[in-house]
Backbone bond lengths (Angstrom), bond angles and torsions (degrees), N, CA, C in turn:
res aa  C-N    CA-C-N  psi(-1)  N-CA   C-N-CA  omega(-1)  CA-C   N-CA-C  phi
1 X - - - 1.466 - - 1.522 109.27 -
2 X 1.240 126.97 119.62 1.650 144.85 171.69 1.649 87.82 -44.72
3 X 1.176 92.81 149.27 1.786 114.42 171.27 1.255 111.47 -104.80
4 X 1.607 135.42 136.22 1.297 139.24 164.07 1.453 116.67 -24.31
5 X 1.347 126.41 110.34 1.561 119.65 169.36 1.652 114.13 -114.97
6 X 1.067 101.91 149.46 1.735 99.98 -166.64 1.111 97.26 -107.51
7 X 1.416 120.25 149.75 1.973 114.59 157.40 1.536 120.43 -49.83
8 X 1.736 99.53 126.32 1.392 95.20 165.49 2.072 129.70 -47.49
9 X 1.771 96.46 -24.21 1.439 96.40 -145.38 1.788 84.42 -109.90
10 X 0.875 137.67 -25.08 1.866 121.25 174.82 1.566 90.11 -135.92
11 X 1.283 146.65 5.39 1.595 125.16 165.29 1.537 112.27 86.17
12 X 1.271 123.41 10.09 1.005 116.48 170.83 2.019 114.69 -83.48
13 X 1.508 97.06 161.44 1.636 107.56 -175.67 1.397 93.13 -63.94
14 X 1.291 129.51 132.35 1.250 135.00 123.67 1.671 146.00 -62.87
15 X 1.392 112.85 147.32 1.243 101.61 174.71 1.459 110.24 -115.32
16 X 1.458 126.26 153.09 1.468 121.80 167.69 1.357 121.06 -42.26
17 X 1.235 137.69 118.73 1.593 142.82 142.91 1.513 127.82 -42.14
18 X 1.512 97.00 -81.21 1.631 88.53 173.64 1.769 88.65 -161.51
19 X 1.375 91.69 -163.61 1.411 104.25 -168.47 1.209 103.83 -118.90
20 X 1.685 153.90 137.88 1.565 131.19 173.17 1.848 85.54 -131.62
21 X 1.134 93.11 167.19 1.936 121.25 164.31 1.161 94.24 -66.27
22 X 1.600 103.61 144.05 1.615 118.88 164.29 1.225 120.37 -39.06
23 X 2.126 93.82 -45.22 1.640 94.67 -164.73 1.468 117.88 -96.67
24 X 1.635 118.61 34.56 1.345 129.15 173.58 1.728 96.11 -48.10
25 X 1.082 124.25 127.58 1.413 113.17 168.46 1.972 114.09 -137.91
26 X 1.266 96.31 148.92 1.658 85.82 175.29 1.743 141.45 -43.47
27 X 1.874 93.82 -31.42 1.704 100.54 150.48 1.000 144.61 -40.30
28 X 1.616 107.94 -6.04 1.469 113.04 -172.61 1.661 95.59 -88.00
29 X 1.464 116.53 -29.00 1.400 98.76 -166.76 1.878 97.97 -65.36
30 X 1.465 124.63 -11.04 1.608 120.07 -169.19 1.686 85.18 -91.26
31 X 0.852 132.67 12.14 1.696 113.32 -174.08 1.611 106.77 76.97
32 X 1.328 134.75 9.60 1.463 133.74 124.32 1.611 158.52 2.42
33 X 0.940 119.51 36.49 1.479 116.55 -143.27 1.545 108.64 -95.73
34 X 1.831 132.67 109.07 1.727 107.19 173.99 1.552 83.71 -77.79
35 X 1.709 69.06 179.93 1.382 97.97 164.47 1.758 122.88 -74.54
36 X 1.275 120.52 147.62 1.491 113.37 -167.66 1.679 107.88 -74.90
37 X 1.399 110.74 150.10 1.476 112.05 -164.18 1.716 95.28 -100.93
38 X 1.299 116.60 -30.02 1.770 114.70 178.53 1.204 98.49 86.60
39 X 1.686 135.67 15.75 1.417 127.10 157.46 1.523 110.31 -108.78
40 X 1.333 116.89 134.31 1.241 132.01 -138.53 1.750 101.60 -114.92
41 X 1.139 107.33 109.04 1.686 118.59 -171.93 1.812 110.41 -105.73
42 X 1.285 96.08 107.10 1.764 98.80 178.49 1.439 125.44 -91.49
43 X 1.297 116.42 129.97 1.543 106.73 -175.89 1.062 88.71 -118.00
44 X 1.635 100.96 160.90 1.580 127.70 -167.88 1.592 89.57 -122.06
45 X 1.683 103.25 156.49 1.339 121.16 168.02 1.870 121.64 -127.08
46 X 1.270 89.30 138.94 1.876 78.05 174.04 1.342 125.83 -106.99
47 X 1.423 117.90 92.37 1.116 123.59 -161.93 2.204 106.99 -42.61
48 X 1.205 115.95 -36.42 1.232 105.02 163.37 1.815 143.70 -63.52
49 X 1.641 86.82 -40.35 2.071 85.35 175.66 1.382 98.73 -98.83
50 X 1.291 107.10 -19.23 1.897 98.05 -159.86 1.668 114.84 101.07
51 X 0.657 97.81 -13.44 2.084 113.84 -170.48 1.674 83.65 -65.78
52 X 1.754 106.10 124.76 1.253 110.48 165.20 1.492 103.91 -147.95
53 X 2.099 93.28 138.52 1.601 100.51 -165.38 1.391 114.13 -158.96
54 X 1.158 118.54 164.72 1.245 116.61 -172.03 1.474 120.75 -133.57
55 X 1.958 96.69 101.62 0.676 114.83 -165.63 1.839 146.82 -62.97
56 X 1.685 105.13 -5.18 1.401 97.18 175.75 1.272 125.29 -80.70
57 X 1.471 123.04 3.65 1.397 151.81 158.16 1.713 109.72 -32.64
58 X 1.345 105.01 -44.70 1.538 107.75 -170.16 1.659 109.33 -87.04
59 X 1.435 116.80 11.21 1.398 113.13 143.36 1.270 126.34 -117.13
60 X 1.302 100.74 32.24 1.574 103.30 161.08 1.191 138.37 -96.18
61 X 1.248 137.03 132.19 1.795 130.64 -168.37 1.607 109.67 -82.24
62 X 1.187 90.05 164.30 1.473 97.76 177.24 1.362 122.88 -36.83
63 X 1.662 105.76 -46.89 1.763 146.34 -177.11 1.540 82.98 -54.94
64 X 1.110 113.27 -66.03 1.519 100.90 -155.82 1.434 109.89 -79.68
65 X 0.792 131.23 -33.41 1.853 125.26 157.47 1.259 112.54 -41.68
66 X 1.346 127.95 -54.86 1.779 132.88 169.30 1.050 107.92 -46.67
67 X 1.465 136.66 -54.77 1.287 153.44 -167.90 1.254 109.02 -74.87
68 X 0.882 138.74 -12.05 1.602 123.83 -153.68 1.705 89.13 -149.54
69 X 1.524 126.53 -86.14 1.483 114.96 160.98 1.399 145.72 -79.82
70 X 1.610 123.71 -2.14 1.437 113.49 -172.70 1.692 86.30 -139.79
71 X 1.357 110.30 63.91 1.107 128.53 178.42 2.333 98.27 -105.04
72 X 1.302 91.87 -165.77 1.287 102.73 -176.67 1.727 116.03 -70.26
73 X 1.211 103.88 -40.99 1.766 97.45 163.42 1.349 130.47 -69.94
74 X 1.458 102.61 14.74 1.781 89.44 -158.97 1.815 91.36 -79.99
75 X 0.929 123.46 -32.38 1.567 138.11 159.57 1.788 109.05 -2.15
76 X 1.364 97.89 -47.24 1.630 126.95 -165.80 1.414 100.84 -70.20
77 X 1.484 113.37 -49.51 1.155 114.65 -161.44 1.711 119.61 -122.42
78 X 1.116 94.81 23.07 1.528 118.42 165.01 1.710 120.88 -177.49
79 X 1.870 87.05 73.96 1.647 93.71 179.41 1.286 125.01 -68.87
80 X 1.645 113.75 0.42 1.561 123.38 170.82 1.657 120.43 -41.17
81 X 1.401 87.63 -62.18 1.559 119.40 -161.81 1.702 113.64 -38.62
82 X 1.132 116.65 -74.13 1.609 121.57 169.36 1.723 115.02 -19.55
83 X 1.209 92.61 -65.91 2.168 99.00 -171.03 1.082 94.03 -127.94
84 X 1.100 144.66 -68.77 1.588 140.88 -131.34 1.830 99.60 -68.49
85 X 0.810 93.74 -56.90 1.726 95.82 -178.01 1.155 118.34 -57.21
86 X 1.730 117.61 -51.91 1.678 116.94 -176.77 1.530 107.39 -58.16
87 X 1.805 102.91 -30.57 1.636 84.81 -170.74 1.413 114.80 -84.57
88 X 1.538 111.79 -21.64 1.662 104.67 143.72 1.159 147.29 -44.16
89 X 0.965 118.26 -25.88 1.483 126.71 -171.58 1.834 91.13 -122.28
90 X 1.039 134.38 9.67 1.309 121.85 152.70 2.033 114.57 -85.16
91 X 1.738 100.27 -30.71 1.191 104.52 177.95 1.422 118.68 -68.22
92 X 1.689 129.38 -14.68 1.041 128.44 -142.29 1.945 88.18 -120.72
93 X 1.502 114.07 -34.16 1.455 109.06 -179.32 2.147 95.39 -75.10
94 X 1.455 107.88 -30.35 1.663 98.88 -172.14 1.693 93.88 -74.47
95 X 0.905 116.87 -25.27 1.992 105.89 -169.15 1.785 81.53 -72.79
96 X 1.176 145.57 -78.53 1.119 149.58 -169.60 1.311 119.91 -36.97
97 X 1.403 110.87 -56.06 1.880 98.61 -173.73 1.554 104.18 -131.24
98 X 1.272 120.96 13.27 1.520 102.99 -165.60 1.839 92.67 -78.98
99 X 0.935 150.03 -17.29 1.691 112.45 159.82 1.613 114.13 -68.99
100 X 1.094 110.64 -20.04 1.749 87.47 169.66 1.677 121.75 -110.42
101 X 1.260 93.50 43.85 1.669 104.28 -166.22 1.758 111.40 -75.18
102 X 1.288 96.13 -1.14 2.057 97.39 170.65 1.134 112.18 -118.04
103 X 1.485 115.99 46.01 1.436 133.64 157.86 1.419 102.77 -145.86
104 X 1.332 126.39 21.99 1.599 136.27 178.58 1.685 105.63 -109.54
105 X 1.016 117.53 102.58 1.823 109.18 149.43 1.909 113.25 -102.58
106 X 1.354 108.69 129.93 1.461 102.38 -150.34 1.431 98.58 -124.44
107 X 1.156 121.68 169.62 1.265 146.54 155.83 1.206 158.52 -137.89
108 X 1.081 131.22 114.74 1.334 112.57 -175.38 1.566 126.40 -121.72
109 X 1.447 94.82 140.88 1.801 126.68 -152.51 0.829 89.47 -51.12
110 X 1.538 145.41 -163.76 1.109 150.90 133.90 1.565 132.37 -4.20
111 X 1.796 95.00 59.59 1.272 115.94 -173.66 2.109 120.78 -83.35
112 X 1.733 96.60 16.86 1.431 96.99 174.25 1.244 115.82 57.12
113 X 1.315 126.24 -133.05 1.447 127.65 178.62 1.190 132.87 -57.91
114 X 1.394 93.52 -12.65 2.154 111.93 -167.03 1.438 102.14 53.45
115 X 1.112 89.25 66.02 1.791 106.97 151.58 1.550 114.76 -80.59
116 X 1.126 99.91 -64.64 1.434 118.03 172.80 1.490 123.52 -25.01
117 X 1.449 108.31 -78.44 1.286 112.01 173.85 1.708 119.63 -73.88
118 X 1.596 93.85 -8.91 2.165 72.40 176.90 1.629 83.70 -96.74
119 X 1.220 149.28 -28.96 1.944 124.74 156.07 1.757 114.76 -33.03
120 X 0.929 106.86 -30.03 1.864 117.41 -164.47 1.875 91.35 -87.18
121 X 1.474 118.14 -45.18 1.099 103.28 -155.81 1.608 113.95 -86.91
122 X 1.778 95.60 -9.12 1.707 122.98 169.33 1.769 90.44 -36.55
123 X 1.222 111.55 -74.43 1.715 141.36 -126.47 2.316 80.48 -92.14
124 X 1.297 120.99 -4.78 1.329 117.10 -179.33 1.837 126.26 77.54
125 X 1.332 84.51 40.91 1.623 108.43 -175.48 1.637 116.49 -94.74
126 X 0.920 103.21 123.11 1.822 102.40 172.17 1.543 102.92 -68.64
127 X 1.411 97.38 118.88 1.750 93.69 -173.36 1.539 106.97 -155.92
128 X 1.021 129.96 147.24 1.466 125.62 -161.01 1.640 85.69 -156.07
129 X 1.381 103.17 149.80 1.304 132.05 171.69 1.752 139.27 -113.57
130 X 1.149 118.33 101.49 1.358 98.18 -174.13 1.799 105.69 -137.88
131 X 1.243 115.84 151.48 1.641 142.62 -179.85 1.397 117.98 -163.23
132 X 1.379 93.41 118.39 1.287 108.15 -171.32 1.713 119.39 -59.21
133 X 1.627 108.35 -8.84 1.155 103.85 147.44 1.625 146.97 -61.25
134 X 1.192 85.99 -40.98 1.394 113.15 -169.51 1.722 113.34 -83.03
135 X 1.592 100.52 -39.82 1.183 94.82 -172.26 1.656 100.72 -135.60
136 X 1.694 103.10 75.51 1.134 116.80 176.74 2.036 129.73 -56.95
137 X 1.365 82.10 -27.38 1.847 95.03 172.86 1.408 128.56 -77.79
138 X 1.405 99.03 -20.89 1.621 107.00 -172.34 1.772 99.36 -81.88
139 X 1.453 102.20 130.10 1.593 97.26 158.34 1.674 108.19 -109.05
140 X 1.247 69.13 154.97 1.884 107.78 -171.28 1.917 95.44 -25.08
141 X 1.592 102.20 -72.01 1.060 107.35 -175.88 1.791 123.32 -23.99
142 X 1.150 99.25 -54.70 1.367 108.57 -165.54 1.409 124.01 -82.68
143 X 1.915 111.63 26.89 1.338 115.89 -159.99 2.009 83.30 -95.66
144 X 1.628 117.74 -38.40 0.782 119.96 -132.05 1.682 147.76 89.90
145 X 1.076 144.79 -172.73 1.309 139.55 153.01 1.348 137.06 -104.34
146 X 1.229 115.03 152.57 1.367 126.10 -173.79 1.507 139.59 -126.42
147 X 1.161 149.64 145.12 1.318 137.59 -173.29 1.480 128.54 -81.81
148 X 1.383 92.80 -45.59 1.226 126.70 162.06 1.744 137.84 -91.94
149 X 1.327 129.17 88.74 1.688 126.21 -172.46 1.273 94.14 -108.75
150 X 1.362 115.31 129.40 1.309 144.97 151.15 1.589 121.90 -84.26
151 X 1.338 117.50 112.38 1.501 108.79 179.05 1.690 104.65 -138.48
152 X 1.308 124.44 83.64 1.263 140.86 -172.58 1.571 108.76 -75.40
153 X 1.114 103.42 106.61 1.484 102.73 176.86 1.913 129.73 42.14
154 X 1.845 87.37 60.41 1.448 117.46 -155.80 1.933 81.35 -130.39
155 X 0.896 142.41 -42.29 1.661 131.30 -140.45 1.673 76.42 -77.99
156 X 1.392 145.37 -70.42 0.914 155.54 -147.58 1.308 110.39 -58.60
157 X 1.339 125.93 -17.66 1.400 123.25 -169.23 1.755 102.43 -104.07
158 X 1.542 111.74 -19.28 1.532 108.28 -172.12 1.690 113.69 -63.53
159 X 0.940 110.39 152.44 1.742 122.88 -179.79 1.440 99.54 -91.37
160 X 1.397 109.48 -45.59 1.671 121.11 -163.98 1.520 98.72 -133.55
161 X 1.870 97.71 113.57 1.301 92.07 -168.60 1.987 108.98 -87.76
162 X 1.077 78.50 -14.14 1.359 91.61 -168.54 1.922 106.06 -62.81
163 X 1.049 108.67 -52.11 1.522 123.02 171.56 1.646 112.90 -48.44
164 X 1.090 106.39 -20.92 1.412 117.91 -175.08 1.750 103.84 -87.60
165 X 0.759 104.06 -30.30 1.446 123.51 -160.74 1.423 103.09 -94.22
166 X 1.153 116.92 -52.47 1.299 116.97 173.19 1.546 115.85 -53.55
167 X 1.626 108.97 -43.65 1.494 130.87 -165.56 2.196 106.68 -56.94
168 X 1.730 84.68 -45.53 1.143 116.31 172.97 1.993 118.18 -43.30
169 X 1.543 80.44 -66.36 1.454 105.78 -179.39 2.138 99.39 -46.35
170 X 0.841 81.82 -59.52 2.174 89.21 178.65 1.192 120.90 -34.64
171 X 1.454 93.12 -55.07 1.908 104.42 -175.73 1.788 118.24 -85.80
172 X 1.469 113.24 -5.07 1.365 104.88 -170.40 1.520 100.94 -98.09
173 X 1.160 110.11 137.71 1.887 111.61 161.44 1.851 117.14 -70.09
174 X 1.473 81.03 146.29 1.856 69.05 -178.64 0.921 132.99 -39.18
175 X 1.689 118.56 -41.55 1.354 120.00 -175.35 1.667 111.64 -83.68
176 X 1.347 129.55 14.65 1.558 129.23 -155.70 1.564 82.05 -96.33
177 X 1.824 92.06 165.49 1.544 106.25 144.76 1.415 112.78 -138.66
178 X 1.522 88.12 177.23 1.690 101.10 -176.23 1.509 103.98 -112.02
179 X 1.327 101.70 121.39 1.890 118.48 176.48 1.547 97.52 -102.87
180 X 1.765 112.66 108.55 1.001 108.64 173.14 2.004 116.40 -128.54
181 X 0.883 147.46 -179.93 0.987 150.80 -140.61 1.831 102.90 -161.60
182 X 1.226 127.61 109.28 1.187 151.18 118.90 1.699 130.87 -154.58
183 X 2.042 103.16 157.25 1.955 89.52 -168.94 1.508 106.81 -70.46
184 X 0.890 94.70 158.64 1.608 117.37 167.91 1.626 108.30 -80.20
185 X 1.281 121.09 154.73 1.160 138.05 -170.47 1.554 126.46 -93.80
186 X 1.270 110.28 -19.04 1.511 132.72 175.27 1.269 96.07 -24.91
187 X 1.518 122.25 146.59 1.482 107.24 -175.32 1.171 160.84 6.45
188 X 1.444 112.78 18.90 1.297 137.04 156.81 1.280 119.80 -79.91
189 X 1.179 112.75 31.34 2.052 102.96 -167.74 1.619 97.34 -155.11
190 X 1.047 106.54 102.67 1.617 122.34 -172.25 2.102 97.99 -71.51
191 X 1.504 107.01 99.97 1.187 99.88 -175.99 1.930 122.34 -76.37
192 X 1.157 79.48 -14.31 2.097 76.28 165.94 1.408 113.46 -89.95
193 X 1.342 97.87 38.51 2.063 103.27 143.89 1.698 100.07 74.97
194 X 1.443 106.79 44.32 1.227 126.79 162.21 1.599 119.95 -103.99
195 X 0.924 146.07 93.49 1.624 113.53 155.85 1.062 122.51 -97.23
196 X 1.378 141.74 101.81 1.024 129.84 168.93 1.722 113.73 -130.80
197 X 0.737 83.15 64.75 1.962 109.04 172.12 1.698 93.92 -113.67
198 X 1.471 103.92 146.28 1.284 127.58 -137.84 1.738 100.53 -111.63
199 X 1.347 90.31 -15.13 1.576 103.79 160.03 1.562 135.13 -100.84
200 X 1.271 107.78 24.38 1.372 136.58 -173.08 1.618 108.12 -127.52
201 X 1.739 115.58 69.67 1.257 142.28 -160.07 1.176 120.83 -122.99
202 X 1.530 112.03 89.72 1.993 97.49 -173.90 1.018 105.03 -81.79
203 X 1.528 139.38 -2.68 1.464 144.05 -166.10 1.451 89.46 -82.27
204 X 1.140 129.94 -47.46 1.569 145.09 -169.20 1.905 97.58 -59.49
205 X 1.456 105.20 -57.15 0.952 100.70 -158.16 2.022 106.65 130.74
206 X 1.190 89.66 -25.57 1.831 84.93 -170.88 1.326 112.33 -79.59
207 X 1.242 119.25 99.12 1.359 133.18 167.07 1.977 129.63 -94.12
208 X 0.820 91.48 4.14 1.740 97.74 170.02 1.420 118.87 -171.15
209 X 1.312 92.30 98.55 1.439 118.07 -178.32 1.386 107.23 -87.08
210 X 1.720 119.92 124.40 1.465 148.05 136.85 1.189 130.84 -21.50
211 X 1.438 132.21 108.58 1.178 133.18 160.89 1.946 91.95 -86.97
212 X 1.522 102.62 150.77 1.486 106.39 148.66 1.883 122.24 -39.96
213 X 1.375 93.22 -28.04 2.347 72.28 -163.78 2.061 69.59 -87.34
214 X 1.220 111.02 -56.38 1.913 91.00 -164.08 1.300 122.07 -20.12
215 X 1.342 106.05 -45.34 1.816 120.94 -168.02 1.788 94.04 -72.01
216 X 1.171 125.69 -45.64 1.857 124.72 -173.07 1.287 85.87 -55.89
217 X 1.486 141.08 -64.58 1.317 134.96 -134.00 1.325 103.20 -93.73
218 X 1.642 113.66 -28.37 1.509 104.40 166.71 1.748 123.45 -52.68
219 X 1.697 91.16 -63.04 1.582 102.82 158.81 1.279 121.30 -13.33
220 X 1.753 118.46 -71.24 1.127 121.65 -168.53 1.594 132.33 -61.78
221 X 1.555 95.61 -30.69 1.474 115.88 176.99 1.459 109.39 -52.21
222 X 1.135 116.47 -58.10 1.845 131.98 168.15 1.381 118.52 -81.09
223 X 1.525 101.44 31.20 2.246 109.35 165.84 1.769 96.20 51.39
224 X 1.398 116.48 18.60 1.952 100.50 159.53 1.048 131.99 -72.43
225 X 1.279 133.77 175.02 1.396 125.48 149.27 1.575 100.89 -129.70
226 X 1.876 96.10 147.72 1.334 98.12 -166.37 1.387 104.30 -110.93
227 X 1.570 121.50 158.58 1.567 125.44 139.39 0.956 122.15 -141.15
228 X 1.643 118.96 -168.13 1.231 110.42 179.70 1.853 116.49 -159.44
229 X 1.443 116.45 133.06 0.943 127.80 -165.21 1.893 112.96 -66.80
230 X 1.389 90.67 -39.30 1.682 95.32 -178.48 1.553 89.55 -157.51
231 X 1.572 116.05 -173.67 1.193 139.82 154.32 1.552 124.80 -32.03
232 X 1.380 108.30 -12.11 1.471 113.13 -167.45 1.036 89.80 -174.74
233 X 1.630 161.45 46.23 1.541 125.33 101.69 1.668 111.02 -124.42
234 X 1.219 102.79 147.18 1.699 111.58 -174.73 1.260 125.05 -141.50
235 X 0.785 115.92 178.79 1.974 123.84 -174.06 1.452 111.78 -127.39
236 X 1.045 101.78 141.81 1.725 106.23 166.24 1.810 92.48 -136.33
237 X 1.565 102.06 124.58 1.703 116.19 -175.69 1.441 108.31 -136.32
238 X 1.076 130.74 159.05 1.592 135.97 163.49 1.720 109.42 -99.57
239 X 1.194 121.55 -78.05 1.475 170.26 178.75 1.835 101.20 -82.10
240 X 1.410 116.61 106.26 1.047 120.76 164.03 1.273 133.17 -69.33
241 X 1.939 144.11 75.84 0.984 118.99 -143.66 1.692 121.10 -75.37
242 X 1.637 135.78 -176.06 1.043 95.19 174.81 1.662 121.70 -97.08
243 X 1.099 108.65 13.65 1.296 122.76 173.54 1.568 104.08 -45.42
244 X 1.181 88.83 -52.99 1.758 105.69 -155.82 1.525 107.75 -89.44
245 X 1.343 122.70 -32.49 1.646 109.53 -177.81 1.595 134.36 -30.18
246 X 1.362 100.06 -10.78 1.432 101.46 -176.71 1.579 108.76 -74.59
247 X 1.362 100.83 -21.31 1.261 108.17 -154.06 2.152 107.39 -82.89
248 X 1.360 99.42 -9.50 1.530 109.36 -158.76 1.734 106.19 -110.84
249 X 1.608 95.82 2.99 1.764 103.01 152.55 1.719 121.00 -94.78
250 X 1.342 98.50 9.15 1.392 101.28 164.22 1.230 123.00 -130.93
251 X 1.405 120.33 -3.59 1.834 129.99 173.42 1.531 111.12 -73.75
């Protein structure tokens, strides 16, 4: 018998969703298919924020995330990651701030290899890189602060969102924000105990998927305010800096 699980993001009871294969992976939306592994991954839904996740994730160690998903195949199943993405998301922070980029000290979240920021630091960008993969020795503390956090298709991979958030909370200056990147769930989530949305991938790594109100109420918990540019990129800010105002006649 399943045990009572509550939402990470407002505390409400959850009920089970569905069950998927380990090796559900985002390839499926390319016509992708592994082979099935026969270990059985349950996600929960909250019928109140929408926040849906799967929860035995949050006893997993670092080790076992390396080991199990961000091991040597993950290559297979998210050929984005290496180039294609950093140099995406390098085009999308330069359309955004590169004229006021010498009032930017930046970062990026769980930027993997730091592609990202050594492209940014090409072009003469204050830009720093950190993932707790990558750079397992560094503590948080000692990154300093920043105005600017970048976390591109990072919300989806956390176990504990809250830890993230907190981590978050450390490194941003009052007046900074965080430009982060994952979709939202808004009708993507078949509630009669279907999932089969293609972004609902433990092989990937994405274990807690966003509705729009989850992300407001996360926001709120940590005094943010949220918006959002599209379906998949958003802000969490306090303090509008003026670097950035241009940017909050279109959020």
């Amino acid at each position: 018998m399943l045990s009572e699980i509550f939402c990470p993001i407002c505390n409400t009871a959850c009920t089970p969703l569905d069950v998927v294969d380990f090796n559900k992976s985002c390839e499926e939306a390319r016509g992708k298919f592994l082979q099935l592994s026969g270990i059985a991954v349950y996600y929960y839904h909250c019928d109140h924020c929408g926040f849906c996740f799967a929860p035995e994730f949050n006893q997993w160690t670092l080790k076992d995330f390396s080991d199990k998903i961000y091991n040597d195949e993950y290559i297979a199943i998210d050929p984005d990651y290496q180039e294609i993405r950093p140099k995406s998301n390098k085009a999308v922070i330069i359309n955004f701030f590169e004229s006021n980029k010498e009032h930017i000290q930046h970062l990026d979240w769980g930027g993997g290899n730091g592609l990202l920021s050594q492209l940014l630091q090409e072009t003469n960008w204050n830009s720093l890189s950190y993932d707790p993969f990558f750079n397992k020795e560094t503590e948080i503390k000692t990154l300093g602060q920043f105005n600017l956090i970048t976390a591109f298709e990072v919300f989806e991979h956390v176990p504990d969102v809250h830890q993230l958030m907190l981590q978050l909370d450390i490194l941003l200056k009052k007046n900074g924000i965080v430009l982060f990147s994952t979709l939202l769930s808004d009708n993507k989530i078949n509630k009669n105990r279907r999932l089969d949305w293609w972004y609902a991938a433990p092989r990937n790594g994405h274990i807690s998927l966003f509705s729009k109100e989850s992300l407001i109420i996360l926001a709120q918990k940590y005094h943010f305010n949220f918006g959002s540019f599209s379906s998949g990129l958003h802000l969490f800010f306090r303090e509008i800096p003026n670097w950035a105002k241009h940017l909050f006649k279109v959020v």
